[in-house]
BARO-418857 format. One line per field, with one value per residue (C-alpha): residue number from 1; chain; x, y, z. Coordinates in nm, 3 decimals, always signed. Example, Ala and Ser with C-alpha at 12.3 -4.5 7.8 and 13.67 -1.06 7.14 Angstrom:
BEGIN
seq <- 1;2 $
mol <- A;A $
X <- +1.230;+1.367 $
Y <- -0.450;-0.106 $
Z <- +0.780;+0.714 $
END
This chain:
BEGIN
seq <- 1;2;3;4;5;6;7;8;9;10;11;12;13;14;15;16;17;18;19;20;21;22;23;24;25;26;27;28;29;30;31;32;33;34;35;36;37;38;39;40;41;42;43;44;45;46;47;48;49;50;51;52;53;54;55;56;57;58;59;60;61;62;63;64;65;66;67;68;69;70;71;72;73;74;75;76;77;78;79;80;81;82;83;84;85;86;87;88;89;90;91;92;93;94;95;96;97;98;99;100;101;102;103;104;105;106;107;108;109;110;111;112;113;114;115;116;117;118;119;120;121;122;123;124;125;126;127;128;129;130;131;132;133;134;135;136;137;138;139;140;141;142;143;144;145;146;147;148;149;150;151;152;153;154;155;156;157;158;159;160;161;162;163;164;165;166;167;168;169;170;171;172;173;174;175;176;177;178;179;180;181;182;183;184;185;186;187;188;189;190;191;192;193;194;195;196;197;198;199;200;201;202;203;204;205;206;207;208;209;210;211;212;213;214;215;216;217;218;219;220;221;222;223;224;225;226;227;228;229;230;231;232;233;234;235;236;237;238;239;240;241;242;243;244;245;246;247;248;249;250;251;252;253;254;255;256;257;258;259;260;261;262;263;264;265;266;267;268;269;270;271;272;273;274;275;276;277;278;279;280;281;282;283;284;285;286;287;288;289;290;291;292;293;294;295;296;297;298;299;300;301;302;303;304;305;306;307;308;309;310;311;312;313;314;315;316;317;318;319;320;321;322;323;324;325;326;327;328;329;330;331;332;333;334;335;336;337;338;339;340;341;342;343;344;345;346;347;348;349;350;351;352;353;354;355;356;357;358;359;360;361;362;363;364;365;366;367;368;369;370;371;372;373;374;375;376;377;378;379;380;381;382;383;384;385;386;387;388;389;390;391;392;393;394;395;396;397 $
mol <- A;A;A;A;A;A;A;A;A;A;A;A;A;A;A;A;A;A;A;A;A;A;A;A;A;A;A;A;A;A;A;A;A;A;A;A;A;A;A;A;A;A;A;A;A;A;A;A;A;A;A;A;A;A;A;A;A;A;A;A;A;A;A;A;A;A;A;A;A;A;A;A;A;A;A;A;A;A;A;A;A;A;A;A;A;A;A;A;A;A;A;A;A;A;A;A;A;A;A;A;A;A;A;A;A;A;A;A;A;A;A;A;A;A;A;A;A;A;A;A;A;A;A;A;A;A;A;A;A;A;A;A;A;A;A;A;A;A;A;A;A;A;A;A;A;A;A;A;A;A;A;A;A;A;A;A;A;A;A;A;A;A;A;A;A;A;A;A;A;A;A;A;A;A;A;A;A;A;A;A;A;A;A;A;A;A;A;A;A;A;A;A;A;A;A;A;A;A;A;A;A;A;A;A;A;A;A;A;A;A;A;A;A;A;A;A;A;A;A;A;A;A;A;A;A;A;A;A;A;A;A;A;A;A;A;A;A;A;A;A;A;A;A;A;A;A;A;A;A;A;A;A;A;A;A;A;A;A;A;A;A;A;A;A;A;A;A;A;A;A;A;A;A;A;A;A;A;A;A;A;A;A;A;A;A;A;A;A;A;A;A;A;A;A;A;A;A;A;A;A;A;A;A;A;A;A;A;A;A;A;A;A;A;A;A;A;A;A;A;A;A;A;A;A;A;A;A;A;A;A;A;A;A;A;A;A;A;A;A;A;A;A;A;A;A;A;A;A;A;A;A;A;A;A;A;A;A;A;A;A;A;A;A;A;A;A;A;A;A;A;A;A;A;A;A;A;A;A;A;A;A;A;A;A;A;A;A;A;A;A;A;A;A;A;A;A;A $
X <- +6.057;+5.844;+5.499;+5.419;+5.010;+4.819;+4.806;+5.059;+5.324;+5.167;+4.832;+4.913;+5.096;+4.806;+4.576;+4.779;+4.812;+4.497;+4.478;+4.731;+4.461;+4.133;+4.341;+4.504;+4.325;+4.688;+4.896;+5.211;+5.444;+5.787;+6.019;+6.384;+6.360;+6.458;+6.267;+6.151;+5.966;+5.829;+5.633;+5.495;+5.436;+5.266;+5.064;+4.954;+4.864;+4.594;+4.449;+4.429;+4.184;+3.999;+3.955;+3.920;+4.215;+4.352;+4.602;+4.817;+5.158;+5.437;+5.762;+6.116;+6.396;+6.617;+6.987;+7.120;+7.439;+7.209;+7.207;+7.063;+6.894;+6.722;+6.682;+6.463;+6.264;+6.147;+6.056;+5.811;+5.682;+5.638;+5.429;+5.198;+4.825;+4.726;+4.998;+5.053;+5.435;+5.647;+5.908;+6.228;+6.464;+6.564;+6.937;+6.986;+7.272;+7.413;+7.751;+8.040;+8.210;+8.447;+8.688;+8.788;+8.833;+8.495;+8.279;+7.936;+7.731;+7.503;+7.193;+7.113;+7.304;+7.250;+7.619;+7.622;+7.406;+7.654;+7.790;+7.456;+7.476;+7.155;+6.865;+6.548;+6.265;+5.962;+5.733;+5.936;+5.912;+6.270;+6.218;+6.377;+6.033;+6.052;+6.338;+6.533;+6.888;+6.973;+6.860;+6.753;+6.505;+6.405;+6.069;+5.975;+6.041;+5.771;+5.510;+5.490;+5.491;+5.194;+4.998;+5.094;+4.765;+4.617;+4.778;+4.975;+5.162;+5.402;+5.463;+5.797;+5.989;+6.198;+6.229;+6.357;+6.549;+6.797;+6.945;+6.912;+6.890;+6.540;+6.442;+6.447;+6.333;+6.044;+5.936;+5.952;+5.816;+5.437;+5.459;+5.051;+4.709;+4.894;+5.164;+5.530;+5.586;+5.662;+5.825;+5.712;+5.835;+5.563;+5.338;+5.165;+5.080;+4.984;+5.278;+5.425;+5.604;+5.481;+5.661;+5.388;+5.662;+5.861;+5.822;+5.910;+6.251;+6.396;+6.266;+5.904;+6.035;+6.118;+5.835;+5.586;+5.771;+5.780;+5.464;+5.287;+5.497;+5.569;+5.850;+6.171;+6.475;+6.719;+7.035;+6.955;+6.973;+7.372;+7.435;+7.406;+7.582;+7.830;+7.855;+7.733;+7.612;+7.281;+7.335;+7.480;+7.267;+7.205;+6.990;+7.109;+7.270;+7.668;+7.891;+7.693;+7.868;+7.624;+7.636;+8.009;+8.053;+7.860;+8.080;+8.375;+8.166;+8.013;+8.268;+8.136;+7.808;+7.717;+8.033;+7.847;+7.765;+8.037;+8.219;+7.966;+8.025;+8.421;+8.359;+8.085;+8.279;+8.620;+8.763;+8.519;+8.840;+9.021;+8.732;+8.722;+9.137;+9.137;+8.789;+8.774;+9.122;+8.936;+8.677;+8.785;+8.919;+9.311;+9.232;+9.531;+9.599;+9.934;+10.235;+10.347;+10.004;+9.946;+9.588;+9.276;+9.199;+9.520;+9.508;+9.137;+9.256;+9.603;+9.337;+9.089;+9.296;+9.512;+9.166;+8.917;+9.106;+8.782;+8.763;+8.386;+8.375;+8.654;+8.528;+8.231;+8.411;+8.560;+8.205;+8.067;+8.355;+8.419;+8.042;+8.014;+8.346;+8.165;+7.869;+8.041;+8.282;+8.201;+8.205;+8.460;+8.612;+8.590;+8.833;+8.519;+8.347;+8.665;+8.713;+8.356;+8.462;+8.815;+8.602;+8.371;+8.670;+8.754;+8.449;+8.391;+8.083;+7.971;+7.645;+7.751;+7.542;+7.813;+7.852;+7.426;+7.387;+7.651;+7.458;+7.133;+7.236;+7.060;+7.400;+7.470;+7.062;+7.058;+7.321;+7.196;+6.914;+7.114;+7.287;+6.914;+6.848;+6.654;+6.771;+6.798;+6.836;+7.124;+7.302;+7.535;+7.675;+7.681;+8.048;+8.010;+7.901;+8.171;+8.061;+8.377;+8.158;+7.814;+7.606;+7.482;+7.137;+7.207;+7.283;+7.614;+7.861;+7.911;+8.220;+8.482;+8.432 $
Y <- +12.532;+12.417;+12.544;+12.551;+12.448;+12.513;+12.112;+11.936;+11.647;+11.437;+11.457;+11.474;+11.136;+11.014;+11.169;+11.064;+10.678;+10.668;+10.756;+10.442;+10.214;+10.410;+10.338;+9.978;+9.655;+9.493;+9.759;+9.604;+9.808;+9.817;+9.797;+9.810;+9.868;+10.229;+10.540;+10.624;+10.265;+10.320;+10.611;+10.449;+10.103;+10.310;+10.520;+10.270;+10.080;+10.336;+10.362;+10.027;+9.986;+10.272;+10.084;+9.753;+9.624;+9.425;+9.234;+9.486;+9.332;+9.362;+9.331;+9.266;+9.175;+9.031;+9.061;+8.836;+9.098;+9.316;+9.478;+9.253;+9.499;+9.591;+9.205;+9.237;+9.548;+9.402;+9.083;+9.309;+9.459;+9.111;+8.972;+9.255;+9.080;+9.326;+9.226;+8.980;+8.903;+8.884;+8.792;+8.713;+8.484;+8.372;+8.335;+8.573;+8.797;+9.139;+9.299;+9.294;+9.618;+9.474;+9.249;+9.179;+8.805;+8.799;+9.007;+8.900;+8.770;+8.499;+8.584;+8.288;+8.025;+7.702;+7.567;+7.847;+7.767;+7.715;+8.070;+8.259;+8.560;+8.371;+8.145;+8.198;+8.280;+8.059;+8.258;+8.399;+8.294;+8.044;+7.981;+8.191;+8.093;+8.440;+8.345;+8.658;+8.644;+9.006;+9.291;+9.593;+9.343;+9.149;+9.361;+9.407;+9.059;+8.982;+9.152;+9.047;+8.683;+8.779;+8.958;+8.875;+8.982;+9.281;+9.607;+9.656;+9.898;+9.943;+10.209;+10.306;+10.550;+10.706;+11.132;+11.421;+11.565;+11.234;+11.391;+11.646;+11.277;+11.171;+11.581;+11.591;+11.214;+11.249;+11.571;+11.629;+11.307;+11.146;+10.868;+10.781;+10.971;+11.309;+11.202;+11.259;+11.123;+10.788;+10.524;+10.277;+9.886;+9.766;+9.980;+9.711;+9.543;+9.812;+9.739;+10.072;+10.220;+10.522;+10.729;+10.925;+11.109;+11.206;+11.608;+11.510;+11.614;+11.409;+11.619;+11.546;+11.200;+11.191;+11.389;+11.211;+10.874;+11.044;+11.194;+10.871;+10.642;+10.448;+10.217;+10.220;+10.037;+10.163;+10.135;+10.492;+10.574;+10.396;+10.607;+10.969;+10.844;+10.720;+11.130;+10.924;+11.174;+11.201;+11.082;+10.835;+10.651;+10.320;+10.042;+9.842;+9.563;+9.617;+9.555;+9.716;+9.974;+10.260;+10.167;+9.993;+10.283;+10.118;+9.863;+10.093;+10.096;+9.779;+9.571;+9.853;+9.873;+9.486;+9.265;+8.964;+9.057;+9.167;+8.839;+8.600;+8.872;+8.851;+8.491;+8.486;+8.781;+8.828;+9.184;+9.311;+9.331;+9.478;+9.749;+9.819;+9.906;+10.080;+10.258;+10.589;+10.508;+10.145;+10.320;+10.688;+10.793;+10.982;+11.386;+11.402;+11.200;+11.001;+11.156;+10.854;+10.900;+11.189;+11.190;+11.061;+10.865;+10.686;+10.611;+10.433;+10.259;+10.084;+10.032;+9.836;+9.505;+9.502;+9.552;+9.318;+8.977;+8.815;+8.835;+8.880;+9.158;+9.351;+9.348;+9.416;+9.732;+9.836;+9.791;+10.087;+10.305;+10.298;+10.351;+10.699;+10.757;+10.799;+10.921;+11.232;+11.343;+11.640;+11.721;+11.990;+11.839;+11.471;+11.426;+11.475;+11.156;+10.955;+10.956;+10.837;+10.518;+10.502;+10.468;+10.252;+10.004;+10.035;+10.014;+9.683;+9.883;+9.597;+9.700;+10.098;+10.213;+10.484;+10.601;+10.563;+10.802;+11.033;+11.016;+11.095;+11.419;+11.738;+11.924;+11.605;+11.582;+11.958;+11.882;+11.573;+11.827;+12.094;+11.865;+11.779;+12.198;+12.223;+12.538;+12.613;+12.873;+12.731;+12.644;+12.954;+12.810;+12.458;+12.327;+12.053;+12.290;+12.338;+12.679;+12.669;+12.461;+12.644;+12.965;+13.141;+13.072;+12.722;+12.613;+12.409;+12.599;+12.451;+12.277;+12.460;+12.305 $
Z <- +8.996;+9.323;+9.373;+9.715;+9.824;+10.150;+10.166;+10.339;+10.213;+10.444;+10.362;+9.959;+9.974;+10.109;+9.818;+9.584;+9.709;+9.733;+9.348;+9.249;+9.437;+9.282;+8.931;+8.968;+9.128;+9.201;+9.422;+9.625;+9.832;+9.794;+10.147;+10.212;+10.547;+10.496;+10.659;+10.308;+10.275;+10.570;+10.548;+10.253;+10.436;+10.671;+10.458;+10.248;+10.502;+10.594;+10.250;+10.206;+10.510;+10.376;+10.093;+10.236;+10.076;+10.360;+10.337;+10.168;+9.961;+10.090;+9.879;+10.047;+9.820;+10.078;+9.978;+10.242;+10.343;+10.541;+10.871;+11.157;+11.293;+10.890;+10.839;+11.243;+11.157;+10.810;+10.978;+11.234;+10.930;+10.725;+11.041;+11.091;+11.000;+10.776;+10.558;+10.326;+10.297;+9.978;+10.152;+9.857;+10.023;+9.688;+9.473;+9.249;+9.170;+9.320;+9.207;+9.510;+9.472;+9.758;+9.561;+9.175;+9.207;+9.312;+9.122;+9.174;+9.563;+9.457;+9.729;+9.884;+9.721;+9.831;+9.766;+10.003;+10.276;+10.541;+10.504;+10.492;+10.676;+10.868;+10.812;+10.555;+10.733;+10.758;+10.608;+10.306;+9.944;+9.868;+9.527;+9.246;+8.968;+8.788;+8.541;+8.622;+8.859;+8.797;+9.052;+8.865;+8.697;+8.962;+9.055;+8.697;+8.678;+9.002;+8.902;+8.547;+8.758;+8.996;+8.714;+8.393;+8.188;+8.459;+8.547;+8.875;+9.082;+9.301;+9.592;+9.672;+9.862;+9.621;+9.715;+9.447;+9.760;+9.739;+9.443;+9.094;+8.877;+9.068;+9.059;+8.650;+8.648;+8.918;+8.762;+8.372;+8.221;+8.234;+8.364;+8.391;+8.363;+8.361;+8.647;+8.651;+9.003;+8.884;+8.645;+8.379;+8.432;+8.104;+8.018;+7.751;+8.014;+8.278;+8.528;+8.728;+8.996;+9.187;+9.439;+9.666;+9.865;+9.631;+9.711;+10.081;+10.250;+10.509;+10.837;+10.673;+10.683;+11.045;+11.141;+11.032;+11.222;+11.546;+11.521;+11.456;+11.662;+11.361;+11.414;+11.216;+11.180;+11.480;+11.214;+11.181;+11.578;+11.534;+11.250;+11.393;+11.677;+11.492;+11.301;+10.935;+10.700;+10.606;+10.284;+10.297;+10.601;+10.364;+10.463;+10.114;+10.121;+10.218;+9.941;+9.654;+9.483;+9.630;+10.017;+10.059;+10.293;+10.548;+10.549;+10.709;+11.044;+11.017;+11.281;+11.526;+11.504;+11.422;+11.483;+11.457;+11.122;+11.036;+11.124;+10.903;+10.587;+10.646;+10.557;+10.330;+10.060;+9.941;+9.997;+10.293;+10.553;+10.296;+10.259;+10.598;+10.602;+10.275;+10.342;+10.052;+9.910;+9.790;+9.552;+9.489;+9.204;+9.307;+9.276;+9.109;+8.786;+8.843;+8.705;+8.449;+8.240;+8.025;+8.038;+8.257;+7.957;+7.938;+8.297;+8.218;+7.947;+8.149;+8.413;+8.222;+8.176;+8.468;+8.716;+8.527;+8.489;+8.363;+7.976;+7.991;+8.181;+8.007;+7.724;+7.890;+8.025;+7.680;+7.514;+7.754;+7.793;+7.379;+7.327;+7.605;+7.433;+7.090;+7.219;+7.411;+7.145;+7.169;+7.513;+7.637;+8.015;+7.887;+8.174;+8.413;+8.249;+8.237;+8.594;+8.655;+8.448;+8.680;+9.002;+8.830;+8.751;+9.092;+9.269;+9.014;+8.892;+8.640;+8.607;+8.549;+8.857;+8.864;+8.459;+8.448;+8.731;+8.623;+8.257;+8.438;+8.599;+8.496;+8.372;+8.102;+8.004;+7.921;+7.717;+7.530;+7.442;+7.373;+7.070;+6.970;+6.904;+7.267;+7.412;+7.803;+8.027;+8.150;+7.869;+7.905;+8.235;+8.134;+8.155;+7.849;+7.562;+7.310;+7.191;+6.923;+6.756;+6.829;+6.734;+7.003;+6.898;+6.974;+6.625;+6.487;+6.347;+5.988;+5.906;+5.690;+5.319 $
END
């Protein structure tokens, strides 16, 4: 349920930023060069002179297959004196959902360096010292380098609108002192993420750019132009599993970009031809299989050549399996792991996300006795094998 104030998103961001830097001596901002990051570059940027805690740090995980034009905004951002850079020019890994023969992008590779999308820049950080080469724990892994033994905080633009996961996530847990609005990276040693805007929509978003002149990255101005969706207007890196769409305009929008990635990654030209039909899961299940699970399972070792990975694969899909045998429409979670094979979803972006959804967390509950309002509509319950109290039908002895 939202509860609506007199006080508005803009000026409760603000409030609430300026609690992360009344409550942490070591805040560092977060950017992408997304609109979202920059409303809270922006914002904190304000605070922080209130506070006179100039320069304010600046985090940029550069993953090397960007967007020019994200790779020139970030750099205006990086060089703005009241800043001080964290500028990650640095090799570590990123899944390629764009080919099977080559399943990972090493960032920044210096075997590499003649096929960089484009050159480090001077004033960002080359050296990979954090002893971490995976993405999802490459900020946890940075700020338990910068303060190993004092607590710190990020600010990030992450908003509930984006989707019902970050709603129930952003919204139903403390995270800190009483707020939800957030996420924990260590909490022994006083290391989190917060995420100011998170009650904003998109039109508060763009307001509050135009309004203040801000500047952000034109990529956007090409994308409604170009008729893109607003959901799926990505500023990531290309050929991760999430924004491979992006590739399918790319030649248009950027062709000298698009060139150096045809080079530098297997499977982008093939992306571009196949577009949808390279990642999506067929609506119908293929008339030689009886089942969706059956068509996972002759999937599995005829799309993941590398032994590693397949059983990496078959470790996940047995374990949801197991985990889910009781769900009715299994069929629904079986095709999540087909367009993970496809997409080369090693990390399971795709079956975490689909696990993180409200519909499947009411229903983890609802095995552990919690009962919901909208448990009646829920499309997972087996009732055969439920009361309508909620409890388990015994077993015939």
């Amino acid at each position: 349920m939202k509860i609506y104030t007199k006080q508005t998103v803009f000026d409760a961001a603000l409030d609430r930023i300026r609690w992360v830097f009344e409550n942490f001596d070591n805040v560092l901002v977060s950017c992408s060069g997304g609109k979202d990051s920059d409303i809270i570059y922006q914002l904190a940027l304000i605070v922080a002179e209130e506070k006179n805690r100039l320069p304010l740090p600046v985090v940029w995980l550069d993953q090397e297959i960007e967007w020019q034009m994200v790779s020139d905004h970030v750099k205006g951002l990086m060089y703005d004196k009241r800043v001080d850079p964290r500028w990650m020019q640095i090799p570590f890994l990123i899944s390629n959902a764009t080919s099977p023969d080559m399943p990972w992008l090493d960032c920044w590779d210096d075997a590499k360096q003649g096929e960089w999308i484009r050159e480090k820049d001077p004033i960002s950080i080359k050296e990979n010292i954090f002893n971490e080469k995976r993405f999802h724990e490459m900020f946890r892994a940075f700020i338990k380098t910068w303060h190993p033994d004092s607590p710190a905080a990020y600010l990030a633009g992450v908003r509930c609108e984006e989707s019902p996961t970050r709603y129930t996530a952003l919204t139903s847990a403390e995270t800190y002192k009483g707020v939800t609005w957030g996420k924990r990276l260590d909490q022994k040693r006083g290391h989190y993420t917060f995420y100011p805007v998170y009650d904003w929509s998109y039109t508060d978003v763009w307001k509050a750019l135009h309004d203040n002149q801000w500047p952000y990255c034109k990529i956007y101005d090409y994308y409604y132009q170009y008729g893109t969706p607003i959901r799926e207007m990505r500023v990531s890196n290309l050929n991760h599993e999430t924004a491979v769409r992006s590739l399918f305009i790319a030649h248009e929008i950027e062709p000298q970009t698009w060139s150096k990635i045809t080079r530098r990654l297997h499977g982008t030209n093939t992306a571009a031809i196949l577009k949808d039909d390279m990642t999506k899961c067929p609506k119908k299940l293929p008339f030689m299989f009886e089942s969706w699970l059956e068509y996972r399972d002759y999937l599995v070792p005829r799309l993941i050549t590398d032994p590693e990975k397949q059983a990496k694969f078959t470790k996940k899909f047995a374990a949801m399996d197991a985990k889910y045998t009781d769900m009715l429409r299994k069929e629904d979670m079986h095709r999540i792991h087909i367009k993970s094979l496809l997409a080369n979803d090693y990390e399971f972006v795709l079956c975490d996300n689909w696990e993180r959804s409200p519909v499947l967390n009411n229903l983890l509950k609802f095995w552990k006795g919690v009962t919901h309002d909208n448990n009646a509509t829920n499309p997972y319950i087996d009732w055969s094998k439920f009361n309508a109290d909620g409890s388990r039908i015994q077993d015939a002895q």
